[in-house]
C-alpha positions as CSV (number, residue, x, y, z in Angstrom):
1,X,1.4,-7.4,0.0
2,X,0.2,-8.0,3.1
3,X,1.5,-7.1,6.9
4,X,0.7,-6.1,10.0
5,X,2.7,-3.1,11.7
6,X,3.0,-3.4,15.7
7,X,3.3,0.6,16.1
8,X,3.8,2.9,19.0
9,X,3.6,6.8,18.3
10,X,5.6,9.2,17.1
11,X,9.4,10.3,19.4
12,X,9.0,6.5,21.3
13,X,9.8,6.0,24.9
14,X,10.9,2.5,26.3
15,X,7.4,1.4,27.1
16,X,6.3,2.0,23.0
17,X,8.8,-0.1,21.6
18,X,9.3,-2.7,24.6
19,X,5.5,-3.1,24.1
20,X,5.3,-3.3,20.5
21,X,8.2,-5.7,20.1
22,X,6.4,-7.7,22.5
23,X,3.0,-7.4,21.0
24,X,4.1,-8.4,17.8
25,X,5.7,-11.7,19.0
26,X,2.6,-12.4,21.0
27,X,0.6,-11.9,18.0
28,X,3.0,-14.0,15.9
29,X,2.7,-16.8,18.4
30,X,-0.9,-16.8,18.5
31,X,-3.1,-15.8,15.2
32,X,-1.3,-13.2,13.3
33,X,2.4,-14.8,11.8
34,X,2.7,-11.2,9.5
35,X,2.9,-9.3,12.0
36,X,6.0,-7.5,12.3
37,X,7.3,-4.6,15.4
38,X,8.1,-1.4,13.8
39,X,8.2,2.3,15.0
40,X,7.8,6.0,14.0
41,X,11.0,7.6,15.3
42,X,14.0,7.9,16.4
43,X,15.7,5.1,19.8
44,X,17.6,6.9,22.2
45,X,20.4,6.2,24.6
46,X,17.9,4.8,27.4
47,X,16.0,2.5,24.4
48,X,19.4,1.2,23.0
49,X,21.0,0.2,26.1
50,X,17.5,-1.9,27.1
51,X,18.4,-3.6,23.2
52,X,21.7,-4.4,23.8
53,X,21.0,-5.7,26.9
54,X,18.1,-8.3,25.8
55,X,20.2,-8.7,22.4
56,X,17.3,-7.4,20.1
57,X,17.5,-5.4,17.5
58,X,16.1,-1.9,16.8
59,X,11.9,-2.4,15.4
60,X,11.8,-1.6,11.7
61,X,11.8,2.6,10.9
62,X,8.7,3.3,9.2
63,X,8.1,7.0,9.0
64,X,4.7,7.4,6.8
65,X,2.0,3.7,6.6
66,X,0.3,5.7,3.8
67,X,0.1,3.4,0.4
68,X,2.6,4.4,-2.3
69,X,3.0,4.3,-5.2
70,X,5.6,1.2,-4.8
71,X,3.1,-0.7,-2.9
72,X,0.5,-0.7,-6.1
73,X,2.7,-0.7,-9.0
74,X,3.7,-3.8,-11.3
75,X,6.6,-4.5,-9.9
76,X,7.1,-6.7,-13.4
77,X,8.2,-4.6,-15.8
78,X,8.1,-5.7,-19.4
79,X,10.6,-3.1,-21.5
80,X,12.3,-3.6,-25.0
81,X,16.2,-2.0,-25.5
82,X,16.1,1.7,-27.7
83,X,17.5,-0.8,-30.6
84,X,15.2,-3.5,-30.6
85,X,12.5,-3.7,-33.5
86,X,8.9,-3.0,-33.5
87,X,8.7,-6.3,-34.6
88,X,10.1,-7.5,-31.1
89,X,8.1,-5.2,-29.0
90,X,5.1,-6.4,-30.9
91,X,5.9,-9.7,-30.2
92,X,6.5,-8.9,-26.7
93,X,3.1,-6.8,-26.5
94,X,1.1,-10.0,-28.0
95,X,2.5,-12.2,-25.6
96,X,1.9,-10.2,-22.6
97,X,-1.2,-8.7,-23.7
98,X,0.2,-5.2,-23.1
99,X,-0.9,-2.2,-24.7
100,X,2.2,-0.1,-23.9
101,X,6.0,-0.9,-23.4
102,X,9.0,0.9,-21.6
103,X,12.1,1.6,-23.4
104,X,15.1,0.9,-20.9
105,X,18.7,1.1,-21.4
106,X,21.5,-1.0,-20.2
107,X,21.0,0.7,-17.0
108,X,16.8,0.7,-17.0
109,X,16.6,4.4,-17.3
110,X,13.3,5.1,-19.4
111,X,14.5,6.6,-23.1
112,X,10.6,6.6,-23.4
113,X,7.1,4.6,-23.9
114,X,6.3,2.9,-26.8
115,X,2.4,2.2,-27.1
116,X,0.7,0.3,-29.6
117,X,-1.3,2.9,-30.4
118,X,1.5,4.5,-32.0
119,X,2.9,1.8,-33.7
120,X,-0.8,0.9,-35.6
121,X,-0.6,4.2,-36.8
122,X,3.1,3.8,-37.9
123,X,2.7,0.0,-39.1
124,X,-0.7,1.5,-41.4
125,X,0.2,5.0,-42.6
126,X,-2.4,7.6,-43.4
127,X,-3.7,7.4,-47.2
128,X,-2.9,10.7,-47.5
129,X,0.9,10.0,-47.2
130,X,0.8,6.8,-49.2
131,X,4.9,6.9,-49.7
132,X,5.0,6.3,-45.5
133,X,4.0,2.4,-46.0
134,X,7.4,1.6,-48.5
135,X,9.8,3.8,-45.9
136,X,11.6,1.1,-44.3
137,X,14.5,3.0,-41.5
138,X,16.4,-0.3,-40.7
139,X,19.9,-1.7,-41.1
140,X,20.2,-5.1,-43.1
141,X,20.7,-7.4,-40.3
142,X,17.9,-6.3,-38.8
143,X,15.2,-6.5,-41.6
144,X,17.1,-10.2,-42.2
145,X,16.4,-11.0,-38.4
146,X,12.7,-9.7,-38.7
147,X,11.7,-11.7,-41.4
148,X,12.9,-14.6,-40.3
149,X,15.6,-15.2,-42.9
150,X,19.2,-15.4,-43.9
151,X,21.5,-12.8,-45.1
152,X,23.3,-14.6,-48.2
153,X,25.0,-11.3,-49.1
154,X,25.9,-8.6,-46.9
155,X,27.2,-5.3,-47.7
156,X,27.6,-3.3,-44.8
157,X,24.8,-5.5,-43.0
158,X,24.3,-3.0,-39.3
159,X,24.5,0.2,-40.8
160,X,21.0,1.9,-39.9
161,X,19.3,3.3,-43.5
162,X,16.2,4.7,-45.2
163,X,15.5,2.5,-47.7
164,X,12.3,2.5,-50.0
165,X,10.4,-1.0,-50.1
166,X,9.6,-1.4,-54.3
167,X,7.9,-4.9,-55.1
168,X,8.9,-6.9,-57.9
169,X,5.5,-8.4,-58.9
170,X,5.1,-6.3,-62.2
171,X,6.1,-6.9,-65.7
172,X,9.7,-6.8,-66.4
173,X,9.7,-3.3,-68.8
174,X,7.2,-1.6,-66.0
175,X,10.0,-2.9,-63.2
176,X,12.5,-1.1,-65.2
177,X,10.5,2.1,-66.2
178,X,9.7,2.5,-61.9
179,X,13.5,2.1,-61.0
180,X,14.0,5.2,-63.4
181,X,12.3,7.4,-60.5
182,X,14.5,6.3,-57.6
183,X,17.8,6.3,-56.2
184,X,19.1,2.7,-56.9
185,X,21.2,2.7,-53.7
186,X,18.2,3.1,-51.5
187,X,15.8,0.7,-53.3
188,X,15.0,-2.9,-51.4
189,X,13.4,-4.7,-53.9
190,X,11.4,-7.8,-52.6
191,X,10.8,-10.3,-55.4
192,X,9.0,-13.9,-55.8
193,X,11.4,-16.6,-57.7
194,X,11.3,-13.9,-60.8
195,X,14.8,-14.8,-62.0
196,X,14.4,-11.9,-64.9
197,X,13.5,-9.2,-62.0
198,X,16.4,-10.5,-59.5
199,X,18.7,-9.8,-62.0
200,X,17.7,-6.6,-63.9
201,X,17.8,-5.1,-59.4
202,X,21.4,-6.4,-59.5
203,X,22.4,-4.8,-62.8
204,X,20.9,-1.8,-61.7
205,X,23.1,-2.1,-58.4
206,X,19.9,-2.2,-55.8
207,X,20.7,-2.0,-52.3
208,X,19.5,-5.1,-51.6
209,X,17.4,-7.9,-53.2
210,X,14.9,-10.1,-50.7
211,X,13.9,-13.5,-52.0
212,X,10.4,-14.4,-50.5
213,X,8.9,-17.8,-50.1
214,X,12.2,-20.0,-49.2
215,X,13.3,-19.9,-52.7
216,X,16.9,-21.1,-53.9
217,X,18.7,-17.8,-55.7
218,X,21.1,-19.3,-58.4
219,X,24.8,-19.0,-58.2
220,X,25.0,-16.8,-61.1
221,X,22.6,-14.3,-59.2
222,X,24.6,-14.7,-56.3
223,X,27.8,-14.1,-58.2
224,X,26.3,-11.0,-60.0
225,X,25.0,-9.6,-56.7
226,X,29.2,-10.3,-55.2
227,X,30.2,-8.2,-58.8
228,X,27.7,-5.5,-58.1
229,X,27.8,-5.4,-54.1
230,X,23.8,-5.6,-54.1
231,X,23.2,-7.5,-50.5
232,X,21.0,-10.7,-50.4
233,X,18.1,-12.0,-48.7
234,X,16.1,-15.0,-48.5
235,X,13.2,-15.3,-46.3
236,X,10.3,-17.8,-45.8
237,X,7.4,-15.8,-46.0
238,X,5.6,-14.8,-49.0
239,X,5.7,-11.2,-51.0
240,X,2.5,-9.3,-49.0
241,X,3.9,-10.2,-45.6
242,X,7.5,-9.8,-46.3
243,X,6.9,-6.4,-47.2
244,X,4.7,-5.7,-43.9
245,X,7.3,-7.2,-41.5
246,X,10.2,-4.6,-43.1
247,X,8.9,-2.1,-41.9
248,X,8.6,-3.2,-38.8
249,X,12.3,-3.9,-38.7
250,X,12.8,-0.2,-37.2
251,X,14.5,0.7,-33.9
252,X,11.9,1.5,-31.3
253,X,14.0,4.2,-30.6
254,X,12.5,6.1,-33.7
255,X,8.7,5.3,-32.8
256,X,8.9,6.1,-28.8
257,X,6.9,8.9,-27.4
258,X,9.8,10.4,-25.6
259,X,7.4,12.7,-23.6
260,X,6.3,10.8,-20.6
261,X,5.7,10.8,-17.1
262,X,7.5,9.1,-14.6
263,X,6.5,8.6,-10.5
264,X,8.7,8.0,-7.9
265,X,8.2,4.5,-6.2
266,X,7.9,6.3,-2.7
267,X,5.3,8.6,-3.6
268,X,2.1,8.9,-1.9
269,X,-0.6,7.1,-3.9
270,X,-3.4,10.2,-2.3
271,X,-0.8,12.9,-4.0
272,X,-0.6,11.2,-7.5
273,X,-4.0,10.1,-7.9
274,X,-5.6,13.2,-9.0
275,X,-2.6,14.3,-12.1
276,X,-2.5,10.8,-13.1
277,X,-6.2,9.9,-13.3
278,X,-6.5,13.2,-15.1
279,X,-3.3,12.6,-17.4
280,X,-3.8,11.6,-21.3
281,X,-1.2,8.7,-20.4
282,X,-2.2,5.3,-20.1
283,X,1.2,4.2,-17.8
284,X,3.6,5.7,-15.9
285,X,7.1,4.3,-15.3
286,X,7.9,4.4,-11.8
287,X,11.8,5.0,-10.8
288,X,13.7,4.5,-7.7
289,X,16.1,7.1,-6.2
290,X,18.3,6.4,-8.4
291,X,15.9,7.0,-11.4
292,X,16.1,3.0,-12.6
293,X,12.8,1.6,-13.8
294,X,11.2,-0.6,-11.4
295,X,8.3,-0.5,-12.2
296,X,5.0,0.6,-14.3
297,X,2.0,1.9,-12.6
298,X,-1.5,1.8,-15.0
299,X,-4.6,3.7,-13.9
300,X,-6.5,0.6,-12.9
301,X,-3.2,-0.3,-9.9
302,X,-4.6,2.9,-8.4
303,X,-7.5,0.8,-7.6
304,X,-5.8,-2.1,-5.7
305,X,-6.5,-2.3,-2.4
306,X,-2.8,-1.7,-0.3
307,X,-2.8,-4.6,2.8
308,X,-1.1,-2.9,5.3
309,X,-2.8,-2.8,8.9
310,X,-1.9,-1.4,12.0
311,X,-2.0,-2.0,16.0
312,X,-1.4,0.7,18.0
313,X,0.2,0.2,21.3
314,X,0.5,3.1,24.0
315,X,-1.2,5.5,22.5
316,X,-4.8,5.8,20.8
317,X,-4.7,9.4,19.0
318,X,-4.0,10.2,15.3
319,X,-1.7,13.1,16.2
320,X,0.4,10.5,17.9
321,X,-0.1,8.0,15.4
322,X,3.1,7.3,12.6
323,X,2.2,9.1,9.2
324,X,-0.7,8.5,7.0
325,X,-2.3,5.6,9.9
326,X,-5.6,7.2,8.6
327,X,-4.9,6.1,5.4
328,X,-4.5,2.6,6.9
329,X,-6.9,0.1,8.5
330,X,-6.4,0.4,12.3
331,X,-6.9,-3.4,13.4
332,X,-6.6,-3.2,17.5
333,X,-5.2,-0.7,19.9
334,X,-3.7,-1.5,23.4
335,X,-3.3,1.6,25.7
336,X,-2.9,2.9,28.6
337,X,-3.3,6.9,28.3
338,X,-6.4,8.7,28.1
339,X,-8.9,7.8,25.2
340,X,-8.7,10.4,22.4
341,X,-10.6,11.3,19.4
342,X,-9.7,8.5,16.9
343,X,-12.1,6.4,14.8
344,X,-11.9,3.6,12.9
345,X,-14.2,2.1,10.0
346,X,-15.4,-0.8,11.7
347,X,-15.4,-2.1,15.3
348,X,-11.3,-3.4,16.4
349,X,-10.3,-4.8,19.6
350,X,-9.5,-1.4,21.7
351,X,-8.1,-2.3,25.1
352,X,-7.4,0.8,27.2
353,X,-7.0,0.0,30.6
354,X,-5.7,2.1,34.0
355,X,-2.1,0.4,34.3
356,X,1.3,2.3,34.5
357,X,2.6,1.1,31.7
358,X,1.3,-0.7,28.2
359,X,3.8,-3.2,28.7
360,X,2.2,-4.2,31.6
361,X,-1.1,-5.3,29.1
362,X,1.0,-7.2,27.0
363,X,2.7,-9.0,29.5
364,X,-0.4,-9.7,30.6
365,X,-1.5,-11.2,27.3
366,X,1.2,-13.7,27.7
367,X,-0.2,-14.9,30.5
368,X,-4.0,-14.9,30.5
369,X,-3.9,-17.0,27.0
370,X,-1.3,-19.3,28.0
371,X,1.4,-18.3,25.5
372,X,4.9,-18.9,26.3
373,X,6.5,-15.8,27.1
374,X,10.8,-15.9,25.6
375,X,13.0,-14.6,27.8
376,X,14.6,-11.9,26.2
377,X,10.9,-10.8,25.4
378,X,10.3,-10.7,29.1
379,X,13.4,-8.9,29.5
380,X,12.0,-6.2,27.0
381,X,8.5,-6.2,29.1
382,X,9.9,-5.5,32.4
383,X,12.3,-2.5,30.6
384,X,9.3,-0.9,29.6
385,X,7.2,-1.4,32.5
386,X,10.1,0.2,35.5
387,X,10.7,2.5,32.9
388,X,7.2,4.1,32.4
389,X,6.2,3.7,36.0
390,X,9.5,4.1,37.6
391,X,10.1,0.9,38.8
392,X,6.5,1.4,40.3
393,X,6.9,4.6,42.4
394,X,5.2,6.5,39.5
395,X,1.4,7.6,40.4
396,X,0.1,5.4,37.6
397,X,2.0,2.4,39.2
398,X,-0.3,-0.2,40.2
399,X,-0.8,-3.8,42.2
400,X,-1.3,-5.0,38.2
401,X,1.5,-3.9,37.4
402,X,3.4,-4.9,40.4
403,X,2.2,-8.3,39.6
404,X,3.2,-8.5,36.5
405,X,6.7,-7.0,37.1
406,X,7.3,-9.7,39.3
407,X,6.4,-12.5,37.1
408,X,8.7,-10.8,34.9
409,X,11.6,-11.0,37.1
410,X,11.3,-14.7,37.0
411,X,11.4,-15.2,33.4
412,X,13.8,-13.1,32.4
413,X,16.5,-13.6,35.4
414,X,16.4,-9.5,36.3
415,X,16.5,-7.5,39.1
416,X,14.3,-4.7,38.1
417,X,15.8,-2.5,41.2
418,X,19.6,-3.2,39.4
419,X,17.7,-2.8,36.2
420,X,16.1,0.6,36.9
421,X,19.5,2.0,38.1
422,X,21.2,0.9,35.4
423,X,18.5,2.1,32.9
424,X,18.3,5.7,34.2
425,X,22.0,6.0,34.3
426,X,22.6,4.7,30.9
427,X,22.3,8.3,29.0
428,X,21.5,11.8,30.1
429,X,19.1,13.7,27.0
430,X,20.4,16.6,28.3
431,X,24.2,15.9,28.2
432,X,23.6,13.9,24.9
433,X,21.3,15.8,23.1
434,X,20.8,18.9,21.3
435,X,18.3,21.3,22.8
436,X,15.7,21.1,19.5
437,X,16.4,17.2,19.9
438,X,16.1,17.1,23.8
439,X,12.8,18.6,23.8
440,X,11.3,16.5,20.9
441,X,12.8,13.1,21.8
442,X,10.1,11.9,23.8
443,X,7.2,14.7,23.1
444,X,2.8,14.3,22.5
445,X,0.7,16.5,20.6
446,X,-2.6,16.8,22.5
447,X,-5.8,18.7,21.3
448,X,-8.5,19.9,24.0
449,X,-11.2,21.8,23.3
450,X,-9.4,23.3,19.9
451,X,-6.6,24.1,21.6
452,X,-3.6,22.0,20.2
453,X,-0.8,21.8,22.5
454,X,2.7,19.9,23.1
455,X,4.1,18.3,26.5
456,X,7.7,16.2,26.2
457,X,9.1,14.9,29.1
458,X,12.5,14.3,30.2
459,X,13.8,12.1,32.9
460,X,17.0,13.2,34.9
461,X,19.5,11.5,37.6
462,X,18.9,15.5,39.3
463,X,18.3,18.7,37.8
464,X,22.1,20.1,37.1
465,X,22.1,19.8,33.6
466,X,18.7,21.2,33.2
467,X,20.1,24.3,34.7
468,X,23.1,24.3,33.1
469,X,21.3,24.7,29.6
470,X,17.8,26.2,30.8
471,X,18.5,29.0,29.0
472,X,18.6,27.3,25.5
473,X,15.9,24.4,26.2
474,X,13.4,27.6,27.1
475,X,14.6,29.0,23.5
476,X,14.2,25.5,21.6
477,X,10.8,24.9,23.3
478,X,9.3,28.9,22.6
479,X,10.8,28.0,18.6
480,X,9.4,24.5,18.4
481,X,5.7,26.2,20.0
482,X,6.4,28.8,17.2
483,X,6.8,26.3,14.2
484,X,3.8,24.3,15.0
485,X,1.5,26.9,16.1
486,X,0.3,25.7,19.4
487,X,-1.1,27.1,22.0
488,X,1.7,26.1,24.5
489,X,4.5,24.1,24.8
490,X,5.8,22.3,27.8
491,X,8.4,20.3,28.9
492,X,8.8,18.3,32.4
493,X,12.1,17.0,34.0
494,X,12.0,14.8,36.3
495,X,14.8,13.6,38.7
496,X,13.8,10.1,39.4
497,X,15.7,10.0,42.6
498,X,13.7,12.6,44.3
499,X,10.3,12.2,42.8
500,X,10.0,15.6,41.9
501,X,9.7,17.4,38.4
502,X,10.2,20.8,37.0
503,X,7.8,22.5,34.6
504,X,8.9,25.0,31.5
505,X,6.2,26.3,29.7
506,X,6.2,28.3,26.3
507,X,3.2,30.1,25.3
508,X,0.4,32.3,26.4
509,X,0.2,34.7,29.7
510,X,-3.4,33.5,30.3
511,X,-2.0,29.9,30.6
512,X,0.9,30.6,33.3
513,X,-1.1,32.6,35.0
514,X,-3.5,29.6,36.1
515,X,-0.4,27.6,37.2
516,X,-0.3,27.6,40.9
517,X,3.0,25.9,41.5
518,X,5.7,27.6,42.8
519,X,7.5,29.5,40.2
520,X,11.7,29.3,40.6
521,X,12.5,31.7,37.6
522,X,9.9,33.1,34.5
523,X,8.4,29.9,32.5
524,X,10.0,27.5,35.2
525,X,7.9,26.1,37.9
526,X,8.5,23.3,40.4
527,X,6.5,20.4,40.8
528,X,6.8,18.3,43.6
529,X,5.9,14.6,44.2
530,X,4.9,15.3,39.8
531,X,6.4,12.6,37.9
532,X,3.8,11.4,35.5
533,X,3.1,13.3,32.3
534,X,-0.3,11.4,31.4
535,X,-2.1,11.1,35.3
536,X,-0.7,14.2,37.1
537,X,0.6,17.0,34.7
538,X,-2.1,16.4,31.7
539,X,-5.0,16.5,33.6
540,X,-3.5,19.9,34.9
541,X,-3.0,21.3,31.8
542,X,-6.4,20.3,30.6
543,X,-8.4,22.4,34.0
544,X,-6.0,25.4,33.4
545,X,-6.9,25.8,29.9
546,X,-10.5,25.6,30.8
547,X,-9.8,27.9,33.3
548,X,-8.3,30.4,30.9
549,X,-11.3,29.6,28.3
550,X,-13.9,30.3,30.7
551,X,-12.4,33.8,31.7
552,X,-11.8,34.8,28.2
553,X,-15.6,33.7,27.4
């Protein structure tokens, strides 16, 4: 499998999924035709009303990159039913050059593994247990079907027994000393075209009489056998290997190893490897949720390589980054934040670069290189630029990006002015949202210095409804601090009206006491003329926790 995941990080804003979409269709239309838009969360109001309005769909929801189990398994699985013979699933093994078999029911649910390590050892019996090779557990039909031959008599033909194999290559008085020592109704005798021995198994009322090599049986014997209600055989084969295939006549079902273990198809390959490296089993069925086979996973698929590769847009730091990306091959990153701590095994393209938006650098892509640019793809563009820069009165706004959003305007036939308004008024988080889920829609993990911290932002048509629930979004953000251990939590509203944001902040004294804002109420400070998260309030953050390290040191 191989494909290439257009990603932004983790609770997406407009400008991570405007720009991946658009990424991925510029990298479509230039080198890269796998690659494919996805994302890591959750869409909000703001993000669905940009997709109706361009008439795109939703990226694809991928929550973890890291290989699984699905992505290395054999996704052809080669299984015999609970009631087919060894002699089938030996056929099937020889074919396929498989050392172990599934057995699946009607519904592929694994009744267990059948390896061919078992059936040697059931097919060539220990010489200590000598009476093993003449047990033959079968019904008539089948042992008939297994040797390739016809059922001239049948007496009860599917009715599963344990018959004992005797072979009629002796001397007629020795043949009828050994019937003396068994019970007649389990004996199968397989004979050669010994007339004399055919007929002394049906007086003694045999269970059954198999005629090797092809040969005729009389009328008389056949008539005798009708009298007697001995069943018939005829098969093509001669007296050595007529008696080997009978026993493999039996129903897998009694030579499965019905201790196995099964994987899940979603499983993470990193959490299986060790158990099943480790395990004495040689395959693992693999099941989907609703425990169906679908497929077999053998020590050496643990070693195939999964092709799966990543670009990163707006944002360049693991802690961002969708689930198990270090697992993955990081193939380019285009940013606009702050360069974090990430590393990758080998040199990518890495463009970082001081615009308001990443939409803004893809847009730009379209242009410098000549590709056409669609117009529901500009449309997405200039939704994610206004959106992160807002409509260019953010600090992080700039002439690039003024540029671009112009250009923009042209393609796609919108007003970004109308567009902003619309945009903003399109869903309030706060009036939507619960508080856990209005604090966490659109929130970053950062890590300076050791000190692993959150900031979300939310952005507001005026601060009523932030007041209105202040009390419960200061309680969601001191529990969500709590459950991840950081060192703070904070959260910024902005009213994008008046330019002007409000600061909560959950966590340490030392911290709020470096915060020189004006504070409105405990944990709530006002900051004016702050609208950006990544160029004004970060950077903050960052000096006051130096400022709190360095007294503490």
């Amino acid at each position: 499998m191989s494909e290439v995941l257009v990603i932004g990080h983790r609770n997406p804003d407009a400008d991570a999924i405007c720009s991946a979409m658009g990424y991925a269709e510029f990298k479509r239309r230039t080198d890269l035709p796998q690659a494919v838009a996805a994302r890591c969360g959750d869409t909000n109001d703001r993000i669905d009303f940009v997709l109706r309005t361009f008439g795109m769909p939703a990226p694809r929801f991928v929550a973890d990159v890291s290989p699984k189990v699905r992505d290395v398994m054999q996704r052809e699985v080669f299984s015999v039913a609970p009631n087919s013979t060894a002699a089938e699933a030996l056929a099937k093994m020889d074919e396929h050059d498989l050392r172990i078999l599934p057995i699946l029911d009607e519904e592929r649910r694994c009744q267990g593994m059948l390896s061919l390590f078992k059936l040697s050892k059931f097919m060539f019996p220990s010489p200590n247990r000598p009476f093993d090779s003449r047990r033959v557990l079968s019904s008539l039909r089948n042992i008939a079907q297994t040797l390739g031959g016809s059922l001239i008599l049948a007496h009860e033909p599917d009715q599963e027994e344990d018959l004992i194999l005797t072979i009629g290559a002796m001397g007629l008085e020795s043949f009828a000393e050994r019937l003396e020592h068994y019970p007649r109704e389990k004996l199968l005798v397989v004979v050669g075209d010994r007339w004399d021995i055919q007929n002394l198994a049906i007086r003694e009322r045999v269970r059954a009489v198999v005629v090797t090599g092809g040969r005729d049986i009389e009328q008389k014997t056949v008539d005798a056998a009708q009298k007697n209600k001995v069943s018939l055989i005829i098969c093509p084969h001669d007296t050595a290997t007529t008696s080997a295939l009978c026993r493999a006549s039996i129903a897998v079902r009694h030579v499965v190893d019905e201790k196995f273990e099964a994987l899940r198809e979603g499983s993470s390959v990193a959490e299986i490897k060790g158990r099943t490296t480790a395990s004495n089993y040689a395959a693992f069925p693999v099941l989907d949720s609703e425990r169906r086979t679908v497929g077999i996973l053998s020590k050496t698929d643990l070693l195939k390589k999964v092709d799966r590769r990543l670009i990163l847009v707006d944002h360049n730091e693991l802690s961002q980054a969708v689930e198990g990306a270090d697992q993955v091959e990081i193939m380019e990153i285009i940013d606009h934040h702050r360069i974090g701590s990430l590393t990758t095994q080998q040199p990518i393209l890495f463009r970082n670069e001081p615009v308001g938006s990443t939409s803004t650098l893809v847009a730009e892509s379209f242009f410098r290189y000549g590709v056409e640019l669609p117009k529901p793809i500009a449309g997405l563009l200039l939704a994610g630029l206004v959106s992160d820069t807002l409509n260019l009165t953010s600090p992080t706004a700039t002439s690039r990006d003024s540029d671009v959003l112009r250009k923009l305007e042209e393609i796609s036939g919108v007003n970004a002015r109308d567009f902003t308004e619309k945009l903003f008024a399109s869903g309030s988080l706060l009036t939507l949202k619960s508080a856990p889920q209005a604090i966490t829609t659109d929130c970053k993990e950062y890590k300076e210095d050791g000190a692993m911290f959150s900031v979300a932002q939310i952005e507001e048509v005026g601060f009523d409804n932030f007041w209105k629930r202040k009390a419960e979004l200061l309680e969601a953000l001191e529990t969500y601090r709590g459950e991840h251990d950081y060192r703070f939590s904070a959260l910024l509203v902005t009213d994008v009206n008046t330019q002007s944001s409000l600061l909560v902040i959950a966590g340490e004294k030392e911290l709020a006491e470096r915060i020189h804002y004006p504070r409105i109420e405990p944990g709530v400070y006002e900051l004016r003329g702050v609208v950006s998260r990544k160029k004004q309030l970060l950077p903050f953050l960052t000096h006051c926790l130096a400022q709190a390290k360095g007294q503490a040191e």
